[in-house]
N, C-alpha and C positions, 0 to 999 in steps of 0.2 A: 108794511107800506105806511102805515101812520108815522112810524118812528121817521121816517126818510122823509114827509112830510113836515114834521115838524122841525126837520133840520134846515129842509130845506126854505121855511117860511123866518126861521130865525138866522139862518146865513141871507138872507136876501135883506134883512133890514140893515147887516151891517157890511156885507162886502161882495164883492160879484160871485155869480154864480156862474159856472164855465159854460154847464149843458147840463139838460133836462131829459132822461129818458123819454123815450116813444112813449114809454107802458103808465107813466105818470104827467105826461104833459095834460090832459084833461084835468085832472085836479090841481096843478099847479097853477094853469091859466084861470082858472075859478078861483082859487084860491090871493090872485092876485087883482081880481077883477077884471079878467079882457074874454073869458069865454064866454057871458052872453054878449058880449058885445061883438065878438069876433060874427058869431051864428048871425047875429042881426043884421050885419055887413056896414058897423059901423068904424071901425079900426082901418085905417088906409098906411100904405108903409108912410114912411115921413122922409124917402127922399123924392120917390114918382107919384108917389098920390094912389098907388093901385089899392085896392080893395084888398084884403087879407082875409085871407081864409088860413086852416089849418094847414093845408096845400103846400100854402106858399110864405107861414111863415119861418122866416130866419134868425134873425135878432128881437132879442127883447130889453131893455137895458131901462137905465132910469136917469133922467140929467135935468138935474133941479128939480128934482123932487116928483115931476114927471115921466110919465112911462112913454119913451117912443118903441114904433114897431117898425123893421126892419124888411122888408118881401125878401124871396130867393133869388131875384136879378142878380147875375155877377156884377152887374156895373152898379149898381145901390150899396152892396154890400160890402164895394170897393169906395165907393164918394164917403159911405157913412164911417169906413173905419181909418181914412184917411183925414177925416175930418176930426176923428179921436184924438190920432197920433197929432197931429197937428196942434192941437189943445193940452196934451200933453207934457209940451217941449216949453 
């Protein structure tokens, strides 16, 4: 699991990461700093403003050097990755 960890903390500085196992999302999110912040109920998605929890969340990304978080709404998950493609082009 370290090894996986450590790939996974040196692919994140230079290029996207697709998806994060169930079995290692706890140490990934600490590792990237949103798990005590998740727990505390301070992380809101960044299209609806909801609260995230581990529940609910879906995206994680980084845009400008900031981390946004994504909730599992199909219609968030639909504005935010149309708002990608859109910046994209």
């Amino acid at each position: 699991m370290k090894k996986i960890m450590a790939k996974l903390r040196r692919w994140s500085k230079r290029e996207d990461i697709l998806a994060v196992p169930d079995d290692h999302l706890d140490e990934w999110l600490t590792t990237i700093g949103l798990m005590s912040a998740i727990q505390m109920g301070e992380v809101a998605c960044v299209v609806c403003g909801e609260r995230i929890e581990k529940s609910n969340l879906q995206i994680v990304t980084r845009q400008e050097g900031k981390l946004m978080v994504i909730c599992s709404n199909p219609q968030c998950m639909y504005q935010f990755l149309a708002l990608k493609e859109g910046e994209s082009k």
